[in-house]
N, C-alpha and C positions, 0 to 999 in steps of 0.2 A: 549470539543473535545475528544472524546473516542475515543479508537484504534477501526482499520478497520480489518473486517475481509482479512486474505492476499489471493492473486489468484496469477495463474500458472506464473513462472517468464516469461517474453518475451525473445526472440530469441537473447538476448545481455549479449553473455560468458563473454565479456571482462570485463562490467558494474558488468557484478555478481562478478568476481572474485576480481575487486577492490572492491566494497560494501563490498564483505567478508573479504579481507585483513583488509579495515580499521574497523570494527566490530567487529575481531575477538582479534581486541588490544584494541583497547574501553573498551570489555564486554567478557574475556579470557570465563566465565564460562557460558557463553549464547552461544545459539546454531547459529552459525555467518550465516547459508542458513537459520532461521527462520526468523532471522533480517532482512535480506538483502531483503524478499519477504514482510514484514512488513514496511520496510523505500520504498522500491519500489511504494508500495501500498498508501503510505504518501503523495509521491510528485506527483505522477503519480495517480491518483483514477482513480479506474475502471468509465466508464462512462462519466469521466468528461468532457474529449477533452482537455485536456491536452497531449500534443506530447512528444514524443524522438526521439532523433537524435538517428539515424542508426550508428552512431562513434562520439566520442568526439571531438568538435569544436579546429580546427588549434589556438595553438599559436599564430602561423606566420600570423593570419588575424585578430587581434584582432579590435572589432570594438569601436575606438577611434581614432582621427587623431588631428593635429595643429588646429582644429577647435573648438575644443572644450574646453570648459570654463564653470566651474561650479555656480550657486546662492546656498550659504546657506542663509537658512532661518527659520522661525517658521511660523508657519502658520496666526498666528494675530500681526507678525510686521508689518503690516499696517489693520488698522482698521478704521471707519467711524460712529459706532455705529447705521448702518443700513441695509446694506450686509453684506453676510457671509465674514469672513476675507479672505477665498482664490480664493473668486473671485477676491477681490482687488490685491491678490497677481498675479493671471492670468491676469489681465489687466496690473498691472504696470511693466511684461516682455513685454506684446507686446504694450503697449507706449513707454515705456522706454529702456527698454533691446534688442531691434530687432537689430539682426543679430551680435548678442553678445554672448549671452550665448546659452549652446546646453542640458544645463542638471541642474534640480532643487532637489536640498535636500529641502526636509521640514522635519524639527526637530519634534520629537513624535508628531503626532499628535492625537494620541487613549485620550479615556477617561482615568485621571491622577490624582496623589493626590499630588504629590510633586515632586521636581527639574524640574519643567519645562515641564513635559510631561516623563522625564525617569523614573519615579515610576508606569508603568503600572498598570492600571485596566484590561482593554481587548484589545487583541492584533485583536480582528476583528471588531471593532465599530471604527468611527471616532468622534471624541469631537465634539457633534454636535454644541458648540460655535465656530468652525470652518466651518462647511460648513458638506459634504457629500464625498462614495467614488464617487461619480458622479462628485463633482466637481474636485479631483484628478485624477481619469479618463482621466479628460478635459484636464488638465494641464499637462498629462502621453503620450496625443494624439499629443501635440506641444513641449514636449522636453522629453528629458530622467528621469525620475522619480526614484529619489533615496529615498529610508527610513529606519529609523530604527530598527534593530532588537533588542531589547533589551534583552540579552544571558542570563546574570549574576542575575537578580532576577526580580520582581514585586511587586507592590504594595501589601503594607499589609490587603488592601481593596480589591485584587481581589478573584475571585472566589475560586482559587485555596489554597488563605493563610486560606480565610472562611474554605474549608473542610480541611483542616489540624487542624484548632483550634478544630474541630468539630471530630474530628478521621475518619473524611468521605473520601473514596476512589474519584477521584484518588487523590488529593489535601494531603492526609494523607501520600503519598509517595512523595513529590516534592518537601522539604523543609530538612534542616542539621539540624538535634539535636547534642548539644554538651554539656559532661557534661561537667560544670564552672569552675572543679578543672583542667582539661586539659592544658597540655603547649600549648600558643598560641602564644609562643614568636618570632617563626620563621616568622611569619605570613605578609606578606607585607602589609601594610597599606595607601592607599591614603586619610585616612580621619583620624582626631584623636580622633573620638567617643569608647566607650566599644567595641568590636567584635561581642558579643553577646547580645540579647535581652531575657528577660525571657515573657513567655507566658502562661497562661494557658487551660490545653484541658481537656477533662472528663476522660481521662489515666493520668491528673498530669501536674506540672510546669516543662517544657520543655524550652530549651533554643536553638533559633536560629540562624543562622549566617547570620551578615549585614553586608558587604562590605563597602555599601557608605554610608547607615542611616538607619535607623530603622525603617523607612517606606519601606525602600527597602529592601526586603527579599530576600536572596539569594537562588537561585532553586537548587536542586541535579540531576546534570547530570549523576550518578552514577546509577541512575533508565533508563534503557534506552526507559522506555516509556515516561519519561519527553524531551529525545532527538525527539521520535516521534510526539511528541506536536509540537515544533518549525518547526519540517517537515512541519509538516500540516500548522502553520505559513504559511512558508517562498510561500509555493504551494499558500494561500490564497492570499498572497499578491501581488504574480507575476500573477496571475489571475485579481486584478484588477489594473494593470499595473505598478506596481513598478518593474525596471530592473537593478538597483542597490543598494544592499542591504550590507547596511553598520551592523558589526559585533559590536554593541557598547559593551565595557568593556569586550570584548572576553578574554583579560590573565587571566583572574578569575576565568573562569566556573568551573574549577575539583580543587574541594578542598582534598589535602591527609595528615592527620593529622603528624605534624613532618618535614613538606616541609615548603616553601616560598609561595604554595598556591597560584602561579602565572608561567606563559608560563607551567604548567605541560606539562608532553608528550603526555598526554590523551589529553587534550585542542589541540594541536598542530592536535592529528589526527581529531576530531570531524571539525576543519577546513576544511581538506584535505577531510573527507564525503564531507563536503558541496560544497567542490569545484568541486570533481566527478558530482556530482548532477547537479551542475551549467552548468560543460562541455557538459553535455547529454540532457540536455532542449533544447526544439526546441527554447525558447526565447536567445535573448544575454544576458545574465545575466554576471553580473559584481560583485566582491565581495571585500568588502575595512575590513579591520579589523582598529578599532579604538581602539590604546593601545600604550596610553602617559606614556611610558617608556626610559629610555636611548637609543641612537640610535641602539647601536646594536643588543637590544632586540628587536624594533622591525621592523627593517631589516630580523627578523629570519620568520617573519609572511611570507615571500615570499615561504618559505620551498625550496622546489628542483622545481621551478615554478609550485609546486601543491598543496599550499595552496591560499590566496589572492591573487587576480588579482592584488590590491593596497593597499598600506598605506599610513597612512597618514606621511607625512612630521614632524616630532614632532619637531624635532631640529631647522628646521631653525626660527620661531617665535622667540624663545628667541637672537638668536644668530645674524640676522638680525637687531632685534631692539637694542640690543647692540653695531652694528656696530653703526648706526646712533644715538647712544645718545651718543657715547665716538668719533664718528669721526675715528676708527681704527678696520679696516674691518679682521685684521690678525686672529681672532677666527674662524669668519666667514669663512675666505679663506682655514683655515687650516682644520676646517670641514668639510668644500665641496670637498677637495682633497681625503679626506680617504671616500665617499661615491662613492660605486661601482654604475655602472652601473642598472640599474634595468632587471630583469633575460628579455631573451626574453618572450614576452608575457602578462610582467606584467610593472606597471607604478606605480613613485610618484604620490599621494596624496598633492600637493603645495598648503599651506594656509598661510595666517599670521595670521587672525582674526577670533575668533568661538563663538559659544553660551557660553564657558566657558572659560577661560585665556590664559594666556600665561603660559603656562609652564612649572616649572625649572627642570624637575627630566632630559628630554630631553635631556638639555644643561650640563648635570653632563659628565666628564670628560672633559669639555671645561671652561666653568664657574666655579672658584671658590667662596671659600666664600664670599673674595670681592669684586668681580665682582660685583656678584649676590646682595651683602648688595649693592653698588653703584646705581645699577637700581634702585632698591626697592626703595632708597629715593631720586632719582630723580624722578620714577615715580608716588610716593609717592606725590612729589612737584606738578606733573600735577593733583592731583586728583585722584589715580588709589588707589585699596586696595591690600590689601593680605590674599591670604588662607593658612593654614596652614597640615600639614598631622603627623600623631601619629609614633613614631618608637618604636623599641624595648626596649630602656632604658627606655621608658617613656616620653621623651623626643618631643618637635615637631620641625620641620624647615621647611621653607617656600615651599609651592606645586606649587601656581600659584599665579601670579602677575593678578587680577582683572583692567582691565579698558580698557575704547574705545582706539581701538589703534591710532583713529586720536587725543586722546585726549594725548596719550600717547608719540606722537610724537610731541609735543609742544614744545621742546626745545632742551637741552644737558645738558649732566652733568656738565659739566664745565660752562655754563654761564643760564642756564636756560631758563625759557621763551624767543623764539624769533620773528619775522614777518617772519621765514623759515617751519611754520609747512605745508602747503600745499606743499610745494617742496618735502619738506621730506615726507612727505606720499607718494607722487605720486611719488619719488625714489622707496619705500618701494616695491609697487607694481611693479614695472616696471623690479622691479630684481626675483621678484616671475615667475612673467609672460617670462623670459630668460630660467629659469631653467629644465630642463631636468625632464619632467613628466606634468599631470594637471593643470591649476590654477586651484583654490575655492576662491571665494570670497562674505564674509561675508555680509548681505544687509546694515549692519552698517557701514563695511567699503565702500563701494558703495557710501552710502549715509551720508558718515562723521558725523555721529551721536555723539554727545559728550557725556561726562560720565551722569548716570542717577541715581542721589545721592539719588532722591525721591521716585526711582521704588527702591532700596533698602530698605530705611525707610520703606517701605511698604511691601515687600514681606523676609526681616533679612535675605536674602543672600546678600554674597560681588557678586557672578556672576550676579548679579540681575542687575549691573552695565552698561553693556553692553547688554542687554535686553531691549531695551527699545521696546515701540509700537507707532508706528507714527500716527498722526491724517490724515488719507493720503486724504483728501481735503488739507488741511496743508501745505501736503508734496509738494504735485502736485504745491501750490502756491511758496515754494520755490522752487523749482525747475521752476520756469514759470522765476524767479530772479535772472538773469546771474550773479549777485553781492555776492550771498550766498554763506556758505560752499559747501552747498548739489548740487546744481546745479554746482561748477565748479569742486567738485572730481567726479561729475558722469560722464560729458562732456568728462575730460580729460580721466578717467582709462577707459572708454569705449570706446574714440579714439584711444587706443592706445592696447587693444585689438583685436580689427576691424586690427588693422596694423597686429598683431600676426596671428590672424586666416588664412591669406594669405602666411605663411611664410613656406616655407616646411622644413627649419630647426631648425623649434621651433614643430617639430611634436613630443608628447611626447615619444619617442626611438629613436630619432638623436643624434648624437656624441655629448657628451658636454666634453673638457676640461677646466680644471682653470686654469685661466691664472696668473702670476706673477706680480703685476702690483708694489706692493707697499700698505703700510696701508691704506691710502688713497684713494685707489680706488678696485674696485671691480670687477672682468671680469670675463665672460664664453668665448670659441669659440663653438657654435655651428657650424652642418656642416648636410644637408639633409641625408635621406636612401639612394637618389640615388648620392651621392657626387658632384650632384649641385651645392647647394646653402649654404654660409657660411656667419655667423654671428659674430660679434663681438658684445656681449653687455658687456659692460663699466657703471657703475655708479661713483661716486662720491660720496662718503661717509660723506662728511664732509660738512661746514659750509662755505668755502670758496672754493675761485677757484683755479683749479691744472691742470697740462699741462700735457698731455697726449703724448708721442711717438710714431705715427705711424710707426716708423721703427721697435720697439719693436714688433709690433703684427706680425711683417713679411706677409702682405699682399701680397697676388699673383699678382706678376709684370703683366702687361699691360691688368690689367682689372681695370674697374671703380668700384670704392667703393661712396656707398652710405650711410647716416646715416637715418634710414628709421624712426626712431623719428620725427626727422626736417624735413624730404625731402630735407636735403643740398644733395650736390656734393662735396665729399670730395677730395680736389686737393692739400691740405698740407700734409707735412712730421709731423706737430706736431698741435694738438688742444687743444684748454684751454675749460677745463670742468667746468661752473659755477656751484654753491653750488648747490647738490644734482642733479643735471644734470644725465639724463641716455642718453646713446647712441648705438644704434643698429648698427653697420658697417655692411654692404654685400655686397656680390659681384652681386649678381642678385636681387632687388628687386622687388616682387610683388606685388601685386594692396592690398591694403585693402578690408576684406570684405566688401561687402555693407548692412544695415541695408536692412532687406527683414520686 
C-alpha cells in the first residue's frame, strides 16, 4: 500500500482545520496542510466513490438504540469440515439468532501466524480457511459488521516486517529499533516475555519492540506514513462493509522512551483523527477502542466526546463474577456507583465473556489481593487457568483468569460445585443486559461451551481454553435437545433479550441509577429518553432466597408494575427473589421483539 499522490482539499474548512489541529500535535515538525491533503486522500481516494458528509454527523442522533445486541465471534467457531466456516456462522444467526442480535464482531479474520488471528499478515485478504470478503459482505448486508483493527503491530511474517529485515522501503521505516542497554523499566507490560527481540538485517543486529510476543512486532506511528497505511486500512475495510471498527490494543501505539508507553497524548490524538474521519464519512461508522486497563483509564478513551464512540466495559467481568462466586454484590455496587454516565453521543461496551479472559488489571482498586487470590482458586476449582503479566521489579501477578465463563460459574467459593450454575449464568447475563450502554455476548456464552482443556494441549495457550470450535452439525443436534446445556442457555438469554429489545428504558443513554439494596442483591432503575418508561432490575446474587421490599424502590403510586421477566403482575408490597432470580419491574411494559 504506497502513499497516494494528494489533490486539491474539498470545500470542508472545518474538516481541514480539525485534520490540521490533530496533525500538527501528532507530527509538531511535518507540514500539518500536507498531511491533512495526504490523510484526506487516504480515506476519501480520488475516484473511488467514497462520500463525505457536508458537516460532522450529530451526536444527538447516534445510530444505536435498545435494539441492539452484539455476537462476538471468530469466524470458525462453528465448523462442519465442508463449508466455508462463515457461512455457517451466517446461517446460525438466521436459524438461531433471528430478531436477537443487530450486529456481528468477527474476531481477525485476515491471514495470521499467531494469537488467534491478532498477529496479522495482511490487513486486505481474508483467511481464505474462512470463507471470502463476499461472504462478509453477506453477513455486512443482515447485520452491522464490526472488525478488527489491529493498531499496535503485525506479524513477524508480514510484508512489511519482510522489508524491514531487508532494509527495504517502506517496511524499513514501520518498525522501533531500540538499543538493549536502554532503561525499559517504566515500560507497561501485559505480557511477561523480554520487550525486545534481536533480529538481523544487512545494516546489522537490530532489536525490536514486542508488546504481546515476538511474533507480534510492534509498528511506529512516529512515521506518519505508517498512520497513512491504517487510513488506507480502515477506507479498505468500510468499503467492503465493516461499520464498526474496533481499535484493538490502541493504549500502546506511541511509544516515548522514558514514559509508561501506554495512553500517551499522541495515542489519545491519532484517536480523535480517527474519530473526525468517522464523523465526516458518509457511512455510520462506529468506533470502540479495546484497552483492558483500570476503569478510569479507560473511561479517558471517550476524550471530550471526541475520541471513541465506545468502550469496552473492562470492569464489570471481573467484578460481576465475583459478585456471584462470594454471593456479595457490594464491590460490584460500589463500582457502578462511581461510573458516570457515558458522554452524550457515545455508549458502554457491556460484555462478560470474550476471546481472551477475565480481566484483573480492570478490577485493580476494587479487588485486592485476596479477593482476586479467592477467585483464582475457586475458579481454579472449576477448571479455569491463569495468565500471568511481567512488572518492573521483575516480578509477575496475575493478568487474566482463563476459562468458559459458564464453566466458571459452577459454583461459589464457599461451598463449590452446585445444581445452581445455569441460574447463575442466566443471572450473569440478565444484569449485563440492565446496564446502561450495549450488550456483547460471546458465541460461547450463547452457547454454554464448557472449558476446552484439549484445544489448549494443542495450541500451549491458557486463552486457548475458551476457544473452542463446534462441530455445528453437532451443535444444531444439541441444540434440537431441549434437555442440554446449549439449547437451554440459548432459549432462555435470547428470550429475554427479545424482552430487552422492546424496552425503551434499556436504550443504551437512558437514566440508569444504583440502587441500594443490600449485599445480596443487585439493582439499577432505568428510566426512558422520553421519561416514560421505568425499570427496576433487581437480581439476586446469591445461592439462596431474599425478600425484596417494594416500598424501598418507591414505585410511582397508582400505576401497575410489572415484572417483564415472568410476566407476573406485581400487586405485593414485598417479593422473595429465588437463588439468582433477576427481575425487571416497569411501569409500562412492551411487547417483546419478535424473531423476524
Amino acid at each position: 500500500m504506497a502513499g497516494s499522490a494528494s489533490r486539491p482539499l474539498p470545500s470542508r474548512p472545518l474538516l481541514q482545520r480539525k485534520l490540521e489541529a490533530h496533525l500538527r500535535f501528532i507530527y509538531p515538525e511535518r507540514d500539518p496542510e500536507e498531511l491533512t491533503a495526504q490523510v484526506i486522500e487516504a480515506f476519501w481516494p480520488a475516484g473511488s466513490g467514497a462520500r463525505m458528509r457536508p458537516t460532522a454527523r450529530r451526536a444527538s442522533a447516534p445510530p444505536w438504540s435498545e435494539r441492539d445486541a452484539v455476537l462476538i465471534t471468530y469466524g470458525n467457531s462453528l465448523i462442519d469440515g465442508e463449508h466455508p466456516p462463515l457461512t455457517l456462522l451466517h446461517d446460525f444467526l438466521k436459524v438461531h439468532l433471528r430478531g436477537a442480535i443487530s450486529s456481528v464482531h468477527v474476531l481477525p479474520f485476515f491471514p495470521w501466524t499467531s494469537d488467534d488471528g491478532f498477529s496479522v499478515v495482511d490487513y486486505t485478504k481474508v483467511n481464505s480457511d474462512l470463507g471470502s470478503w463476499d461472504h462478509l459482505a453477506r453477513l455486512g448486508a443482515d447485520y452491522r459488521l464490526m472488525a478488527d483493527l489491529v493498531l499496535n503491530h503485525v506479524s513477524s511474517s508480514s510484508a512489511w516486517f519482510t522489508q524491514f529485515l531487508q532494509d527495504q522501503e517502506p517496511g524499513s521505516g514501520y518498525f522501533i529499533d531500540v538499543d538493549p542497554a536502554t532503561d525499559l523499566s517504566a515500560v507497561v507490560r501485559p505480557r511477561p516475555h523480554p520487550l525486545l527481540r534481536a533480529v538481523e538485517t544487512p545494516s546489522g543486529e537490530k532489536h525490536v519492540w514486542c508488546t504481546f510476543s515476538h511474533d507480534q512486532v510492534d509498528v511506529n506511528f512516529a512515521n506518519p506514513d505508517l498512520l497513512l497505511e491504517f487510513i488506507r486500512i480502515m477506507r479498505f475495510h468500510i468499503d467492503n462493509g465493516v461499520r464498526t471498527i474496533r481499535l484493538d490494543a490502541v493504549a500502546f501505539v506511541w511509544k516515548e522512551l522514558g514514559t509508561s508507553c501506554i495512553h500517551h497524548p499522541r495515542t489519545h490524538e491519532i484517536v480523535r483523527l480517527m474519530r473526525t474521519l468517522a464523523d465526516y464519512a458518509h457511512e455510520a461508522l462506529v468506533l470502540i477502542t479495546e484497552t483492558n486497563v483500570p476503569n478510569f483509564e479507560n473511561l479517558s478513551y471517550f476524550g471530550n466526546r471526541n475520541e471513541a464512540h465506545a468502550v469496552y466495559n473492562f470492569s464489570f467481568p471481573p467484578l460481576m463474577v465475583h459478585a456471584l462466586l462470594t454471593g456479595d454484590s457490594t464491590l460490584l455496587n460500589r463500582w457502578q456507583m462511581r461510573m458516570p454516565p457515558a458522554p452524550m453521543g457515545c455508549f458502554f461496551f457491556n460484555f462478560l465473556a470474550s476471546h481472551d479472559g477475565i480481566g484483573l488489571r480492570p478490577a485493580e482498586g476494587y479487588l485486592d489481593d485476596e479477593a482476586i487470590a479467592s477467585m483464582i482458586e475457586t475458579i481454579r476449582g472449576f477448571g479455569g487457568l491463569v495468565s500471568m503479566r511481567g512488572m518492573a521489579d521483575g516480578s509477575q501477578r496475575p493478568y487474566e483468569i482463563n476459562v468458559s465463563l459458564f464453566d466458571a460459574l459452577k459454583g461459589t467459593a464457599a461451598a463449590g460445585e452446585d445444581g445452581l450454575q445455569f441460574e447463575r449464568f442466566v443471572c450473569s447475563q440478565t444484569v449485563m443486559m440492565a446496564l446502561e450502554g450495549i450488550p456483547a455476548f460471546y458465541i460461547h456464552s450463547l452457547l454454554a461451551t464448557p472449558n476446552d482443556h484439549d484445544r489448549v494441549a494443542r495450541m500451549g495457550h491458557n486463552r486457548s481454553i475458551n476457544r473452542h470450535q463446534w462441530n455445528y452439525p453437532e451443535l444444531e443436534e444439541r441444540l434440537a435437545d431441549a434437555s442440554t446445556d446449549q439449547a437451554k442457555v440459548l432459549k432462555e438469554v435470547l428470550r429475554r433479550i427479545r424482552i430487552r429489545a422492546g424496552q425503551p428504558a434499556f436504550h443504551p443513554n437512558a437514566t440508569q441509577y444504583t440502587l441500594q439494596l443490600g449485599p445480596a442483591l443487585f439493582g439499577l432503575w432505568r428510566q426512558s429518553l422520553d421519561r416514560e418508561q421505568s425499570i427496576f432490575a433487581i437480581a439476586n446474587v446469591t445461592a439462596e432466597p431474599q425478600p425484596l421490599s417494594l416500598v424501598s424502590l418507591n414505585l410511582i403510586a397508582g400505576e401497575d408494575w410489572t415484572d417483564l421477566v415472568s410476566g407476573r403482575h406485581i400487586d405485593a408490597q414485598e417479593l422473595t427473589l429465588e437463588p439468582y432470580q433477576c427481575v425487571w419491574l416497569t411501569n409500562r411494559p412492551k411487547r417483546a421483539m419478535r424473531a423476524r
